[in-house]
C-alpha positions in Angstrom: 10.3 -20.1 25.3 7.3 -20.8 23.3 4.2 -18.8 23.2 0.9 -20.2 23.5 -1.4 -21.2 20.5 -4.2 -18.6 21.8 -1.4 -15.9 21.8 0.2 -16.8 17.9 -3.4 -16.7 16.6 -4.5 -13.1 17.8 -0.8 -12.2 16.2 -2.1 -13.8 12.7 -5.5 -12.0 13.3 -4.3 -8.7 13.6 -1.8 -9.0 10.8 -4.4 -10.3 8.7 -6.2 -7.4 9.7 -3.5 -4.8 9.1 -3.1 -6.7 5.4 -7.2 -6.5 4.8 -8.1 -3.0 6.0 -6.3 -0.5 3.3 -7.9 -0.7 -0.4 -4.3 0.8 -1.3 -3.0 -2.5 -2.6 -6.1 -3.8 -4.9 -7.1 -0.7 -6.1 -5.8 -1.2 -9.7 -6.4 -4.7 -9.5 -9.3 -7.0 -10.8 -10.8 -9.6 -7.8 -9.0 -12.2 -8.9 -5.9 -10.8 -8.9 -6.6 -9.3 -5.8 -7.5 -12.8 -4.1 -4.2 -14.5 -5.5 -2.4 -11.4 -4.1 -4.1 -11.6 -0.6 -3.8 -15.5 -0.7 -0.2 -15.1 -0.7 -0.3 -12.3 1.8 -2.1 -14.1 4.1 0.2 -17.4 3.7 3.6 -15.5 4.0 2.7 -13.4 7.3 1.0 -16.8 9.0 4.8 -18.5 8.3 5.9 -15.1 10.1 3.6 -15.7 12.7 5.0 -19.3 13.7 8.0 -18.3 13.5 7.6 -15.6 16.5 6.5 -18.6 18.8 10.2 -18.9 20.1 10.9 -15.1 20.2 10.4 -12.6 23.4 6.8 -11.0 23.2 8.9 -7.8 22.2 10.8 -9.3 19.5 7.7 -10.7 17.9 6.2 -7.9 18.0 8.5 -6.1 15.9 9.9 -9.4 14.2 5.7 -9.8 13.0 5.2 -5.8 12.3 8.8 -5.3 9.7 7.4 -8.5 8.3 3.6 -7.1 7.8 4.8 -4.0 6.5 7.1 -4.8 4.1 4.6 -7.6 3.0 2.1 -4.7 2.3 4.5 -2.4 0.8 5.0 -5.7 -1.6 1.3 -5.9 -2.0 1.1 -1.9 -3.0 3.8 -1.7 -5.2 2.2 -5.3 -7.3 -0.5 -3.2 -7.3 0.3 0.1 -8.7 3.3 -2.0 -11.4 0.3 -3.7 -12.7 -1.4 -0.6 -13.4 1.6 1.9 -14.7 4.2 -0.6 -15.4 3.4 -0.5 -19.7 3.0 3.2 -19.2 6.5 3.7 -17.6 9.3 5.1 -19.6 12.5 2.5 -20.2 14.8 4.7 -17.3 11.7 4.9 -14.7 10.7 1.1 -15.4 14.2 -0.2 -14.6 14.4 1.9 -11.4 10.6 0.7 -10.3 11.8 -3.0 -11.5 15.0 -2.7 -9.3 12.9 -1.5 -6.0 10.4 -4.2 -6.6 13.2 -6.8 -7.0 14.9 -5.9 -3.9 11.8 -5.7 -1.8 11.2 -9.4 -2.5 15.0 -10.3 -2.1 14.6 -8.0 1.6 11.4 -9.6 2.1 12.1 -12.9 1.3 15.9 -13.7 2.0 16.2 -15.3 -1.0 18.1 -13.8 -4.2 16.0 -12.9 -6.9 17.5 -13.7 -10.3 16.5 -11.8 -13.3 17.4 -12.4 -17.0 13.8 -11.6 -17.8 14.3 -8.1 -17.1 15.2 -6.4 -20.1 12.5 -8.6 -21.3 10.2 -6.8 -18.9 11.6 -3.7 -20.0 10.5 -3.9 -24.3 8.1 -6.3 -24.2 5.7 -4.5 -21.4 4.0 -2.4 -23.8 2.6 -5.1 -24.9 1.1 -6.7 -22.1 -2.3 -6.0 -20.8 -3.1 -5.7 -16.6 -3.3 -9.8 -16.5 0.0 -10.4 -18.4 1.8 -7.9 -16.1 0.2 -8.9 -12.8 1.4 -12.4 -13.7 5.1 -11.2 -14.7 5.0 -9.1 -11.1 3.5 -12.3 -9.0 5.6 -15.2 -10.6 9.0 -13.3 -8.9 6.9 -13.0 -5.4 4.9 -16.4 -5.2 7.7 -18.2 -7.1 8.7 -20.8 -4.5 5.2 -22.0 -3.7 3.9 -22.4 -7.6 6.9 -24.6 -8.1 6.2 -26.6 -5.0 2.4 -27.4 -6.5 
């Protein structure tokens, strides 16, 4: 079974609409930050979207909505690490690390390694929005910035 071209493109519209129309996930973030972070949005739920074109309407349905959700509960918590991450106490920054982690390992399939993260624990105190938006979007957009 494969679904028509007209049907997999009103799927990517209203994801891209679900991703676009909550502030929740830029709030703390400057535009350009903001556009990266969409930009990858955007790219990850259209792969989600072709990959529904062999599924049952029902099952790509759900298959498309886990996938836009979880990619926006990705985009929300880049966005509120960014801001409170240099903030965060040693304990709460490991735990917020280790949900953040294993929403891109769920999200992704892939296993997300991380010697950096006792790095990330000390050394955020030191880093300003951009250096911890870049620490937070190299584990997520990883695969394509090696690729380019």
């Amino acid at each position: 079974m494969t679904t028509s071209p007209d049907i997999l493109r009103q799927r990517r519209r209203l994801a891209e609409e679900q991703l676009t129309g909550s502030s929740r996930w830029r709030d703390d973030l400057n535009d350009d930050q903001a556009q990266r972070l969409l930009d990858w949005a955007l790219a990850f739920v259209n792969e989600a979207v072709w990959q529904t074109a062999v599924l049952p309407p029902t099952d790509a349905e759900e298959a498309l909505d886990e996938a836009v959700t979880a990619v926006a509960d990705l985009m929300r918590q880049v966005n509120d690490l960014t801001a409170s991450l240099p903030q965060l106490d040693d304990k709460t920054t490991v735990r917020r690390w280790r949900t953040f982690l294993k929403t891109v390992q769920t999200l992704t399939g892939q296993p997300v390694l991380t010697p950096e993260t006792e790095q990330l624990v000390y050394l955020r105190g030191a880093w300003d929005n951009e250096a911890t938006f870049a620490q937070l979007y190299q584990r997520i957009a990883w695969e394509k910035e090696e690729e380019e």
